[in-house]
N, CA, C and O atoms as a GROMACS GRO file, in nm:
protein
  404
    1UNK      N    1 -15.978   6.935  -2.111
    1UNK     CA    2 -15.984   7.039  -2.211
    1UNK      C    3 -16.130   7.055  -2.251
    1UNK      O    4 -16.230   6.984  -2.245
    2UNK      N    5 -16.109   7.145  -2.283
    2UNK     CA    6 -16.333   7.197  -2.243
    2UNK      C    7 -16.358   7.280  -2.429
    2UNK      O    8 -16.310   7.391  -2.456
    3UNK      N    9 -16.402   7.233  -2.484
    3UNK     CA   10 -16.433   7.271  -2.642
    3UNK      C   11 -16.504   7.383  -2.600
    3UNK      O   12 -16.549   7.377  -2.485
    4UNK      N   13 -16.532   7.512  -2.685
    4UNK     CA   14 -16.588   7.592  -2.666
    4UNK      C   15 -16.681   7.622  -2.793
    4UNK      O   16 -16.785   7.686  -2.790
    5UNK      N   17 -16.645   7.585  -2.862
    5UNK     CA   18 -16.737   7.628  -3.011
    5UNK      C   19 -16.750   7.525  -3.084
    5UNK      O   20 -16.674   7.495  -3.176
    6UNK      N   21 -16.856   7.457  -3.046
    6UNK     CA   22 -16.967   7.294  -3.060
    6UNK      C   23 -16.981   7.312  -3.253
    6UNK      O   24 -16.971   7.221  -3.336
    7UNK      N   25 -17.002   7.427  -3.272
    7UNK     CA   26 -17.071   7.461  -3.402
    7UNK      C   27 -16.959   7.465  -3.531
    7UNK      O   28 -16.970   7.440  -3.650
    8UNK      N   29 -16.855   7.505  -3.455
    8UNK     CA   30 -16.756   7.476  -3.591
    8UNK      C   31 -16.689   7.335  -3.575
    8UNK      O   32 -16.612   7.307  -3.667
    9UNK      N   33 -16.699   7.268  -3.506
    9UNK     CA   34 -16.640   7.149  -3.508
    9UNK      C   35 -16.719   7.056  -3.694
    9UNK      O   36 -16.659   6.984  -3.774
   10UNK      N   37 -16.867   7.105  -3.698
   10UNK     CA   38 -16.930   7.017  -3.776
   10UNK      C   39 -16.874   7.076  -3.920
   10UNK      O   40 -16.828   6.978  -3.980
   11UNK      N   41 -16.859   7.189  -3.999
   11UNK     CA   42 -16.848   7.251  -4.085
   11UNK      C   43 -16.663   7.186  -4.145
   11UNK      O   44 -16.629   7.184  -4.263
   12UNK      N   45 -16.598   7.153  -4.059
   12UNK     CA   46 -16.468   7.121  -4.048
   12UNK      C   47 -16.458   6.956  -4.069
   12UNK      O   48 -16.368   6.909  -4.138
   13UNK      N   49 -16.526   6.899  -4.025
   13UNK     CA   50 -16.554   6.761  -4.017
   13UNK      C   51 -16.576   6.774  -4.145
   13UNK      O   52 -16.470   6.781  -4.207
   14UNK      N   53 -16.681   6.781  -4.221
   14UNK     CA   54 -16.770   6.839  -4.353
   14UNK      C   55 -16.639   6.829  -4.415
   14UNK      O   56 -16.615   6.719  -4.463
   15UNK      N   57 -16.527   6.938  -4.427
   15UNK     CA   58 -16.475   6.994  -4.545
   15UNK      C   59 -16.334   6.888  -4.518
   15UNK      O   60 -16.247   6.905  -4.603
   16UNK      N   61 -16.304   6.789  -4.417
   16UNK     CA   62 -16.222   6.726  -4.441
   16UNK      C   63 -16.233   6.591  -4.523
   16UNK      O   64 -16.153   6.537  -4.599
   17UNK      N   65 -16.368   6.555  -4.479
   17UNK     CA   66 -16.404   6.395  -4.565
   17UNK      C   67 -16.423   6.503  -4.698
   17UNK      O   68 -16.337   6.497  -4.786
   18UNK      N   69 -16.472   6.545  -4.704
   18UNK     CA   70 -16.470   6.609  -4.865
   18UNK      C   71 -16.357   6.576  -4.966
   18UNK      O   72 -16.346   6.502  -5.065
   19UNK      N   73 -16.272   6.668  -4.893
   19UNK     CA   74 -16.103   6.658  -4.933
   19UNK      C   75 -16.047   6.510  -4.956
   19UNK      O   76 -15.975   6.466  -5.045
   20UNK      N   77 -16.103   6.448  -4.847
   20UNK     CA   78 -16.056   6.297  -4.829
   20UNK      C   79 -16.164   6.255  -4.963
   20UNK      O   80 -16.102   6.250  -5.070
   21UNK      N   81 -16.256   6.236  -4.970
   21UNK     CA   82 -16.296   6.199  -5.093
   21UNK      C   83 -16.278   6.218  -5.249
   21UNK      O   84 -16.290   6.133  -5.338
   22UNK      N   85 -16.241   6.379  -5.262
   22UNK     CA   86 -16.176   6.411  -5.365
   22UNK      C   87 -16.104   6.374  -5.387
   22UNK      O   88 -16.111   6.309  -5.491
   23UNK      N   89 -15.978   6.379  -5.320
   23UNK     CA   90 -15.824   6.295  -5.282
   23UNK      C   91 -15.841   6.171  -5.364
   23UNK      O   92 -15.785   6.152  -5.472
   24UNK      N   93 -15.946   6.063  -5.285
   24UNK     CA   94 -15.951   5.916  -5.351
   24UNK      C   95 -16.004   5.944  -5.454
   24UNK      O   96 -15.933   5.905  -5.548
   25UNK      N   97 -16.135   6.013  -5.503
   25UNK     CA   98 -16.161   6.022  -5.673
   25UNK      C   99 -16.037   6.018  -5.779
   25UNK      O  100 -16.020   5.939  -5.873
   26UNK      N  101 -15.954   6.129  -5.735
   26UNK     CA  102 -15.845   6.176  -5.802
   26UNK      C  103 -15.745   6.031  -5.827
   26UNK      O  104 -15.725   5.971  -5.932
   27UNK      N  105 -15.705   6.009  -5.721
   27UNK     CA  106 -15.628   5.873  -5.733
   27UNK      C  107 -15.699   5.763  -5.812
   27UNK      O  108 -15.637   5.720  -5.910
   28UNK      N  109 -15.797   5.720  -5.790
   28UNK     CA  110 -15.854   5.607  -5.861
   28UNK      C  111 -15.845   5.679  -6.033
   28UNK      O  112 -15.799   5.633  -6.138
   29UNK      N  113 -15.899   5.785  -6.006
   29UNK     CA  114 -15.912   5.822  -6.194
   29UNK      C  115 -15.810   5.851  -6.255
   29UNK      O  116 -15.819   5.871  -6.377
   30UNK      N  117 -15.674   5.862  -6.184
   30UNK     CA  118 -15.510   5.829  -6.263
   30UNK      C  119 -15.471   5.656  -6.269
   30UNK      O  120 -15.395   5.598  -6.347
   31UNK      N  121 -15.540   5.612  -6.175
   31UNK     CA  122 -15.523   5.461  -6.184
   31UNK      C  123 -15.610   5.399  -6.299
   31UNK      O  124 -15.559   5.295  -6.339
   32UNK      N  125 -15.705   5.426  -6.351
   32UNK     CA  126 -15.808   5.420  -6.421
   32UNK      C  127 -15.740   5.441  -6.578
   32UNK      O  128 -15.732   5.348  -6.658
   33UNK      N  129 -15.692   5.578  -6.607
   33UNK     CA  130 -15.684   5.663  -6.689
   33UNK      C  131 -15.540   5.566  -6.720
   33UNK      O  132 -15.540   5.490  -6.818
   34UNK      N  133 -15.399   5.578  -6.614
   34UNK     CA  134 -15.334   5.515  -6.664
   34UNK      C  135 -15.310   5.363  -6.722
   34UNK      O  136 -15.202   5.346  -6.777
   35UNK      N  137 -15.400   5.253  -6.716
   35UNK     CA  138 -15.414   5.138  -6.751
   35UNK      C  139 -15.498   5.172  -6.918
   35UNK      O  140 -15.443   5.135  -7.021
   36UNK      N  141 -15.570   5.211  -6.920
   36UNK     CA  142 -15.619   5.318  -7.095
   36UNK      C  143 -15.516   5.340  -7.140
   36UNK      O  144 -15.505   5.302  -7.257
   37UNK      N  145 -15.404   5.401  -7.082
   37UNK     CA  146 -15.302   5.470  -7.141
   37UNK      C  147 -15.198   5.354  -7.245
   37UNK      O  148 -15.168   5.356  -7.365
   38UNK      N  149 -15.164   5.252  -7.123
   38UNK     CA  150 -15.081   5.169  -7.143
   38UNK      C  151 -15.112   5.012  -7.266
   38UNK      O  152 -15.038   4.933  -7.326
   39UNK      N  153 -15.254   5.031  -7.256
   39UNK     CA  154 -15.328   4.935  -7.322
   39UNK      C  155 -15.328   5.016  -7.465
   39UNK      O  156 -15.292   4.955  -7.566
   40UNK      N  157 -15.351   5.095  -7.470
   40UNK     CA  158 -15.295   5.200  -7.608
   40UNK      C  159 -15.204   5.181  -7.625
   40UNK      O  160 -15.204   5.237  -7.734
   41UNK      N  161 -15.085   5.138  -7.615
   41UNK     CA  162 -14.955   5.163  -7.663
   41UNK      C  163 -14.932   4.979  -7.719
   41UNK      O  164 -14.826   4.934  -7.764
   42UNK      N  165 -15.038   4.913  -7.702
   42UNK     CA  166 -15.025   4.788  -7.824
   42UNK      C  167 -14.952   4.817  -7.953
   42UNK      O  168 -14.849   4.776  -8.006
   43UNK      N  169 -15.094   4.950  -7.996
   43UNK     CA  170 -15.093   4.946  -8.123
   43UNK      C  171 -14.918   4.955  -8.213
   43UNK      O  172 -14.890   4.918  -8.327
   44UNK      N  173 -14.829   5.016  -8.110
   44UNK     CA  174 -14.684   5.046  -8.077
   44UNK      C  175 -14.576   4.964  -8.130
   44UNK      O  176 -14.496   5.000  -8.215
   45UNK      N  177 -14.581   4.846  -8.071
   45UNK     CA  178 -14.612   4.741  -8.072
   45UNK      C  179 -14.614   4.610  -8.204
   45UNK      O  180 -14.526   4.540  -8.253
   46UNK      N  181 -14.778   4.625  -8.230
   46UNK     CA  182 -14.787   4.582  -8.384
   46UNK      C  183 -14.723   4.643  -8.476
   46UNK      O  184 -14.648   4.578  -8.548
   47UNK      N  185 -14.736   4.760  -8.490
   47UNK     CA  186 -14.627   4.840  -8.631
   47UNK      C  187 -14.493   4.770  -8.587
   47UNK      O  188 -14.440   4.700  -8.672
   48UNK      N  189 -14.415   4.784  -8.433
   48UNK     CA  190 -14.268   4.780  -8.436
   48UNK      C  191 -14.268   4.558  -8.507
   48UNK      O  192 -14.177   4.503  -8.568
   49UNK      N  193 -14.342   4.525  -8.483
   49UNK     CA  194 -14.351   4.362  -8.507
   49UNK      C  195 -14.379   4.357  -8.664
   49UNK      O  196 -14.323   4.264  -8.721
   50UNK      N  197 -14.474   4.460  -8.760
   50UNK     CA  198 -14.479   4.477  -8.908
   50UNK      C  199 -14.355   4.508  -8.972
   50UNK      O  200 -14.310   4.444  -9.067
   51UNK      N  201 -14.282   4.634  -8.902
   51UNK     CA  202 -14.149   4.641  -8.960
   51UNK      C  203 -14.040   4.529  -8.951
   51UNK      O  204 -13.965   4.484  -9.038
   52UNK      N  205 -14.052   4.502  -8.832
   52UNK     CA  206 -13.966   4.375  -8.846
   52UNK      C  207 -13.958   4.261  -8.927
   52UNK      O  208 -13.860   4.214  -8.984
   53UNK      N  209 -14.099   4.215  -8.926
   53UNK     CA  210 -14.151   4.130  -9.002
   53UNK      C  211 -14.081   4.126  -9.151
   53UNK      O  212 -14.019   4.033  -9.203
   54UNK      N  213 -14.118   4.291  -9.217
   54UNK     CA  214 -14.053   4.373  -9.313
   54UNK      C  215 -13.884   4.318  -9.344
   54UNK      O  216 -13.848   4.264  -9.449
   55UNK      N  217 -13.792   4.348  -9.218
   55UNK     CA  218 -13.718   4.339  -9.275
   55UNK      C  219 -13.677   4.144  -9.272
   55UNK      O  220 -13.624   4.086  -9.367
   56UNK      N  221 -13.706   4.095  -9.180
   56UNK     CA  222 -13.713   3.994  -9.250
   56UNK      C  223 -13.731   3.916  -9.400
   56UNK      O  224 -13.669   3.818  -9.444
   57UNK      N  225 -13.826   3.987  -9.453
   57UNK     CA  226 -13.878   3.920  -9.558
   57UNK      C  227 -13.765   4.000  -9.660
   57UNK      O  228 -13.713   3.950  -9.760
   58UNK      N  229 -13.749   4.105  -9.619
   58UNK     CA  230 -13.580   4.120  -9.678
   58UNK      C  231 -13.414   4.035  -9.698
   58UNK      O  232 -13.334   4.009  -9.788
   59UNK      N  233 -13.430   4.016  -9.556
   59UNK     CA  234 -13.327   3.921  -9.560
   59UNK      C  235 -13.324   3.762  -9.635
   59UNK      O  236 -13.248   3.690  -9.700
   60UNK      N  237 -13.449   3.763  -9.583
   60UNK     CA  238 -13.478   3.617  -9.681
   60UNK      C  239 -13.453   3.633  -9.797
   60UNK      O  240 -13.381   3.545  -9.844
   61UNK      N  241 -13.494   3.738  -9.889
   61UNK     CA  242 -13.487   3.755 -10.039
   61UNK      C  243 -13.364   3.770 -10.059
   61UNK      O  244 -13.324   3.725 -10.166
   62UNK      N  245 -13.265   3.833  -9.970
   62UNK     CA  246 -13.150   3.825  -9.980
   62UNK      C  247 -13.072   3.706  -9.986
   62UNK      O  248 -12.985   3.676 -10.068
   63UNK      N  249 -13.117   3.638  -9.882
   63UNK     CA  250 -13.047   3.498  -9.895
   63UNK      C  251 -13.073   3.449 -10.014
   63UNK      O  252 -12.980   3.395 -10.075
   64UNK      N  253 -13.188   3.454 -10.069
   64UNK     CA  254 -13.196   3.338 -10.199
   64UNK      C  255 -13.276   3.234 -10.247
   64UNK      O  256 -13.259   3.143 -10.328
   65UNK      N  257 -13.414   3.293 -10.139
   65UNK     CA  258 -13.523   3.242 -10.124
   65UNK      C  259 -13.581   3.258 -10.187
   65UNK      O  260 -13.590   3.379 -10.210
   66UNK      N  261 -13.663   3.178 -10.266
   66UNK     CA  262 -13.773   3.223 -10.338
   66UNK      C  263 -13.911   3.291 -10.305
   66UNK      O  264 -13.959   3.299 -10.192
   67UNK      N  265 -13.964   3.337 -10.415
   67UNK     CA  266 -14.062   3.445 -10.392
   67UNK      C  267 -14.198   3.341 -10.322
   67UNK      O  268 -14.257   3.365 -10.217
   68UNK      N  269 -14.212   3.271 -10.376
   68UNK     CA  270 -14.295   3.096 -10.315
   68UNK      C  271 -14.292   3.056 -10.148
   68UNK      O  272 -14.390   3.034 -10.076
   69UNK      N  273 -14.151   3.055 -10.113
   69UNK     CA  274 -14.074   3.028 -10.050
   69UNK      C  275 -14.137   3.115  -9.894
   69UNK      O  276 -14.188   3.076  -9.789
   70UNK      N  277 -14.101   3.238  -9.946
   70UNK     CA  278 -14.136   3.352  -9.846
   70UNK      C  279 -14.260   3.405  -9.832
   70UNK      O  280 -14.308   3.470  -9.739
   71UNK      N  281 -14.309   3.365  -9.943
   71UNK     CA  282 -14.459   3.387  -9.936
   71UNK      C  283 -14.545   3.287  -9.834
   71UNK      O  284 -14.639   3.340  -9.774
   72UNK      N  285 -14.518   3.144  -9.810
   72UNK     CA  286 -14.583   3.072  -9.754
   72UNK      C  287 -14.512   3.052  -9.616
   72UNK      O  288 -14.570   2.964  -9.551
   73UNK      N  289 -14.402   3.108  -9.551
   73UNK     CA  290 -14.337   3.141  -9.467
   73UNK      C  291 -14.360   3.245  -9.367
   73UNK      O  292 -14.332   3.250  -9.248
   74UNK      N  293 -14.439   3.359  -9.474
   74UNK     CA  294 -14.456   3.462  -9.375
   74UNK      C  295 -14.612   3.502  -9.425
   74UNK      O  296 -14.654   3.617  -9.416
   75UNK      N  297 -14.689   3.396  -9.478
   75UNK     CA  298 -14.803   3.414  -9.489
   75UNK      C  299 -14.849   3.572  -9.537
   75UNK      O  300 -14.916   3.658  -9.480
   76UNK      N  301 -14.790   3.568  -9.647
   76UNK     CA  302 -14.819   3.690  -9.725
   76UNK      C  303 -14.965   3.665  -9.827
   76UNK      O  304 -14.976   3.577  -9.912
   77UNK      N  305 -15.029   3.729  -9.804
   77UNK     CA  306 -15.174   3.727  -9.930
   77UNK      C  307 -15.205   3.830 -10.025
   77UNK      O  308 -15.189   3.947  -9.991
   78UNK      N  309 -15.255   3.797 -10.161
   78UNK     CA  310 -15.214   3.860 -10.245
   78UNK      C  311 -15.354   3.983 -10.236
   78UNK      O  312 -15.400   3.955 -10.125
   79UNK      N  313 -15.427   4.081 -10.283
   79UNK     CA  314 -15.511   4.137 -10.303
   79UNK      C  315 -15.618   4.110 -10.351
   79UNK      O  316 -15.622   3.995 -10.394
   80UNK      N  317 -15.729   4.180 -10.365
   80UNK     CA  318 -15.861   4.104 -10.439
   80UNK      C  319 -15.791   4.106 -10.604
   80UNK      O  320 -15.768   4.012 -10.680
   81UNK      N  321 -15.772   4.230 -10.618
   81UNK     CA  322 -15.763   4.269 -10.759
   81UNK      C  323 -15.604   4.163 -10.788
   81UNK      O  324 -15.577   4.111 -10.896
   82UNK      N  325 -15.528   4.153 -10.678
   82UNK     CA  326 -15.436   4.047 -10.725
   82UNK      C  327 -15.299   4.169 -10.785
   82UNK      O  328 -15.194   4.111 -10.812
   83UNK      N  329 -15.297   4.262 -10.797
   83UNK     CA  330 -15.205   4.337 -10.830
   83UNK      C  331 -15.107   4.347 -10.682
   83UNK      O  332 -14.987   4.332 -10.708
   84UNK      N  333 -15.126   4.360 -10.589
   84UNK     CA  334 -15.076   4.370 -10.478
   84UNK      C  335 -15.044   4.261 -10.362
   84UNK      O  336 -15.117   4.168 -10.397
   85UNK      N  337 -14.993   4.230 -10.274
   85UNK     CA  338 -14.942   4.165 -10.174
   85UNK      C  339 -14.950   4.236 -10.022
   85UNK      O  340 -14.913   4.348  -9.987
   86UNK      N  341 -15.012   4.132  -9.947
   86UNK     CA  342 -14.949   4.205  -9.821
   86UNK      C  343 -14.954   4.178  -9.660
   86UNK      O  344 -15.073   4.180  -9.629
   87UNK      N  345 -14.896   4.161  -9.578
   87UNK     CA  346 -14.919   4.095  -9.439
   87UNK      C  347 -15.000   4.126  -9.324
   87UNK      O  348 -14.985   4.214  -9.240
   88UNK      N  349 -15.068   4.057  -9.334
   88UNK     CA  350 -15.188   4.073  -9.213
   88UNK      C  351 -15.136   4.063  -9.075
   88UNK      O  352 -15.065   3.964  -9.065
   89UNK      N  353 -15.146   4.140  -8.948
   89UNK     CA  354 -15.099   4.136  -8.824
   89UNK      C  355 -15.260   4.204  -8.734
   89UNK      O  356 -15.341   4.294  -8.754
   90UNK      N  357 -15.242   4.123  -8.653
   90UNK     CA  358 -15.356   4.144  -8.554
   90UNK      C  359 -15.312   4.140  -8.401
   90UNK      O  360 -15.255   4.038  -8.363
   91UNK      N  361 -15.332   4.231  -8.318
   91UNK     CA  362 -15.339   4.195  -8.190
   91UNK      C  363 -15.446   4.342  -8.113
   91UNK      O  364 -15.438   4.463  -8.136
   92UNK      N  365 -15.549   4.254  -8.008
   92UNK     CA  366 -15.605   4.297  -7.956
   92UNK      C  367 -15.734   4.348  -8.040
   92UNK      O  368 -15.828   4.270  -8.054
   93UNK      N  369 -15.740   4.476  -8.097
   93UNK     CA  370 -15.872   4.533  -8.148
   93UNK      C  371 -15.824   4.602  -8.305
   93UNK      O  372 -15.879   4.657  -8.400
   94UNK      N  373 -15.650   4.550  -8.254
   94UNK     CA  374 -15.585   4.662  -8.381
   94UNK      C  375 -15.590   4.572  -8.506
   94UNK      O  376 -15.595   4.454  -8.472
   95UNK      N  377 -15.590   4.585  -8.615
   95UNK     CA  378 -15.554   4.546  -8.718
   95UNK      C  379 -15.418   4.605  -8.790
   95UNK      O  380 -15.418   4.719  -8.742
   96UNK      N  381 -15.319   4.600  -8.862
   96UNK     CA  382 -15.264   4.626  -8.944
   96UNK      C  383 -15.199   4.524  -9.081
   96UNK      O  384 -15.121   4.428  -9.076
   97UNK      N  385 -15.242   4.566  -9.155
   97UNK     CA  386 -15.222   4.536  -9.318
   97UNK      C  387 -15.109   4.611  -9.353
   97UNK      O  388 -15.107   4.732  -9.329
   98UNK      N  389 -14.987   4.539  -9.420
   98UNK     CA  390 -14.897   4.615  -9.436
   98UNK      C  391 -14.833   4.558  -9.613
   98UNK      O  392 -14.768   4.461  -9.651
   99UNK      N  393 -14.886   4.661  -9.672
   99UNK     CA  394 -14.832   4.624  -9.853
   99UNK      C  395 -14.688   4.618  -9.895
   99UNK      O  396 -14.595   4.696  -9.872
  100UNK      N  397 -14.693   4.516  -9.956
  100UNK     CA  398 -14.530   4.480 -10.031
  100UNK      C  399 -14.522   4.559 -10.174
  100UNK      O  400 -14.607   4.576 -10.261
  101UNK      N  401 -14.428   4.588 -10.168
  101UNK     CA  402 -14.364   4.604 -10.358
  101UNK      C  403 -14.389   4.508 -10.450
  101UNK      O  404 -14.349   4.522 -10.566
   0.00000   0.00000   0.00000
């Protein structure tokens, strides 16, 4: 088989690694993008572990626990000003502080 047109072979070559390169950009930067994504959804996470926490410290009071009791149990701290209460939770970069009644 005998090529006849030497000159478009190169322009074609050209626009396929192109494609092929775009192609892999694209892929790596959803692989990229989605691990960001998923590492975000900590924060998700800590709140669903604050509420819980929450109702715990419910049930306890329910049972018949003292306010002492549950306080040094679930490591509750009171405010500067001391008028308030409330549970510290940390994971990763997040913080959440969550105030009692």
């Amino acid at each position: 088989m005998k090529i006849k047109n030497k000159r478009g072979d190169i322009p074609i070559t050209i626009l396929v690694i192109g494609i092929l390169a775009i192609c892999t950009l694209t892929i790596f930067s959803f692989y990229t993008s989605s691990s960001k994504v998923k590492s975000g959804f900590d924060s998700v996470g800590i709140v669903n572990r604050a509420v819980i926490e929450m109702q715990k410290i419910s049930l306890y009071s329910e049972l018949g626990f003292s306010e002492t009791e549950i306080e040094s149990i679930f490591d509750i701290k009171p405010e500067a000003d001391g008028k308030r209460r409330y549970i510290s939770f940390v994971r990763g970069g997040i913080s959440v502080n969550h105030f009692l009644r």
